[in-house]
C-alpha positions as CSV (number, residue, x, y, z in Angstrom):
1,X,2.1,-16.2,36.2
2,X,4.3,-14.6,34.0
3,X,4.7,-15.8,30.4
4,X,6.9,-15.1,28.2
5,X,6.0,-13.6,24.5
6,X,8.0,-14.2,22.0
7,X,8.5,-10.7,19.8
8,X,8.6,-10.9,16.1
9,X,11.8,-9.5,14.6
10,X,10.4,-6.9,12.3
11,X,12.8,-7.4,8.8
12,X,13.6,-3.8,6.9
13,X,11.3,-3.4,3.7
14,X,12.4,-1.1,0.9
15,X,10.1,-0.2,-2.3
16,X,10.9,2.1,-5.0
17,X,9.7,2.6,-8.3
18,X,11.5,3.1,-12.1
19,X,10.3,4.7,-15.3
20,X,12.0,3.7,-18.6
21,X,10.0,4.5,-21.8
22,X,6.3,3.5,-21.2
23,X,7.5,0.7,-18.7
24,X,7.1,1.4,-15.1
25,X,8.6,-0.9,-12.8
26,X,8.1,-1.5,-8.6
27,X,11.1,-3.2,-6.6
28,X,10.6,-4.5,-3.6
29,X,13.4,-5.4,-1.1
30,X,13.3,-7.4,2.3
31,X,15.6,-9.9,4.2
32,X,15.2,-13.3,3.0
33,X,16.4,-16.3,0.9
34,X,18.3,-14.9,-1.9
35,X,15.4,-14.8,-4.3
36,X,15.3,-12.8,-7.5
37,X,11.9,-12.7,-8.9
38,X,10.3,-10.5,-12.0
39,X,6.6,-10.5,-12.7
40,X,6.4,-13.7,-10.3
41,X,8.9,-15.7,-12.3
42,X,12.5,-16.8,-11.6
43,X,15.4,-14.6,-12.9
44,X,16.7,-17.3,-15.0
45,X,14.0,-17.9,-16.6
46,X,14.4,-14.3,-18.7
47,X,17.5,-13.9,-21.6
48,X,20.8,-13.7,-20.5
49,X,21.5,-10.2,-21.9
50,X,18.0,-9.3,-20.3
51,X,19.1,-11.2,-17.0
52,X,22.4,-9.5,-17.0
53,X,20.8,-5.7,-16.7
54,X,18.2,-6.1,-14.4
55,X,21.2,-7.8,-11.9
56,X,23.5,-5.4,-12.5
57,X,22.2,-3.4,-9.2
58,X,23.1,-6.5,-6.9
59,X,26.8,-6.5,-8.1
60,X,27.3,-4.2,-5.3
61,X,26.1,-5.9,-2.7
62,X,28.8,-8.8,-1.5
63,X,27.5,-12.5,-2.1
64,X,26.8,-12.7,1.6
65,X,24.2,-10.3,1.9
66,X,23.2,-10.9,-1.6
67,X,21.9,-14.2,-0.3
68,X,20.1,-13.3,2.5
69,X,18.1,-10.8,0.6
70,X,14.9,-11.5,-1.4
71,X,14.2,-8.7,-4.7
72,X,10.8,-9.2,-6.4
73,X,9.5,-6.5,-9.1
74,X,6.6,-6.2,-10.9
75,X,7.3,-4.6,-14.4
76,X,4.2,-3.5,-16.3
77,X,3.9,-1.6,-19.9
78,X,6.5,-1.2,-22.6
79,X,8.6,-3.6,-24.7
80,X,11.2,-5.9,-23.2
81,X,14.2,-3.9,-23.2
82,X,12.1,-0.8,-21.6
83,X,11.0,-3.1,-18.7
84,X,14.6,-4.4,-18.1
85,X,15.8,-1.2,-17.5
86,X,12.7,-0.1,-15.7
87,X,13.6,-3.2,-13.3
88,X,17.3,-2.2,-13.4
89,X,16.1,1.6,-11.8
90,X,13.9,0.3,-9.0
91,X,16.2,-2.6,-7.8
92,X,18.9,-0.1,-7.9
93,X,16.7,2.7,-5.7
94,X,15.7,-0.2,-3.8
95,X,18.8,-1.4,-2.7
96,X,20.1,2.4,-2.0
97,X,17.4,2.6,0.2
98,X,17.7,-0.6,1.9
99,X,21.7,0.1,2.6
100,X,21.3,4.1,2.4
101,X,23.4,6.6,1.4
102,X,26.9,5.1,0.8
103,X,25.5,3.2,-1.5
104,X,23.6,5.3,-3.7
105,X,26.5,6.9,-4.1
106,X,28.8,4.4,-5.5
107,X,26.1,3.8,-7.9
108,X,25.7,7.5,-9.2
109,X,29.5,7.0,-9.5
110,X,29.7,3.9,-11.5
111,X,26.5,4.8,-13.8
112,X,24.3,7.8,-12.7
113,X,21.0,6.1,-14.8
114,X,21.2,3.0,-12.5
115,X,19.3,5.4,-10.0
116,X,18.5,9.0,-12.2
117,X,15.2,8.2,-14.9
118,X,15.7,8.3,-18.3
119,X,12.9,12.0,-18.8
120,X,13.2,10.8,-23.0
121,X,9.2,10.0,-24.1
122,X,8.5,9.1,-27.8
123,X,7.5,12.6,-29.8
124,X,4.1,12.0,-30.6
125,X,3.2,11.8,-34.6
126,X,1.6,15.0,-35.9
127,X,-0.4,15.7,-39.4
128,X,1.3,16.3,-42.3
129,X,3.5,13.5,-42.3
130,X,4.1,9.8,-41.9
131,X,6.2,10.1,-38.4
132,X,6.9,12.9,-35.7
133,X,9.2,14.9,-37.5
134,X,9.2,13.4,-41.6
135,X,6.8,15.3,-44.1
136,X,5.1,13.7,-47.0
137,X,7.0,14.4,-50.5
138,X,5.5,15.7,-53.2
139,X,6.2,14.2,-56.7
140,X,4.8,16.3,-59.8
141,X,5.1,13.3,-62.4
């Protein structure tokens, strides 16, 4: 008796990571409903400037694909402008992964940090002053 089995259509996964500051950020992209989620949460519930730079990515992908495709990320460390454009880096490598190399390129074209890291740390504070690079005055009165 033959039977038939049903084979599970295996949908295309991309992960990639971005680095903005302290704030490190991992994008994940598959085939689904159109869902944007950061840190388990809806997009709209973040800012609208904030909302606006982690979507930037998806304005290259047409509004029919851009429904049928789920992003989560999961943003740790930093402050809130650090983790959007940590967010902003991984969708963006996410998506050039996902759609491959034509679209990385139109992305390096149109802004090269969408998918190049930021390398700029903070300097780190060192004796003999208040900050990294200030000095203590000295007052003789």
């Amino acid at each position: 008796m033959a039977e038939k089995v049903a084979k599970k259509k295996k949908s295309k996964i991309a992960q990639a990571r971005g680095k903005r500051k302290e704030a490190i950020a991992r994008a994940t992209v598959r085939e689904g409903k159109g869902l944007v989620r950061v840190n388990d949460h809806s997009i709209d519930a973040l800012p609208s400037f904030i909302r606006q730079i982690v979507t930037e990515p998806l304005n290259f992908i047409e509004d029919a694909q851009r429904t049928k495709l789920d992003v989560r990320v999961t943003v740790r460390g930093g402050g809130v402008m650090g983790q959007a454009q940590a967010a902003r880096t991984a969708i963006a490598r996410a998506l050039a992964l996902h759609f491959g190399d034509d679209m990385r390129k139109r992305m390096i074209e149109y802004d090269r940090s969408l998918i190049v890291e930021d390398p700029r740390r903070v300097e780190p504070k060192k004796f003999k002053g208040p900050k990294a690079r200030a000095r203590f005055t000295k007052s003789y009165r």
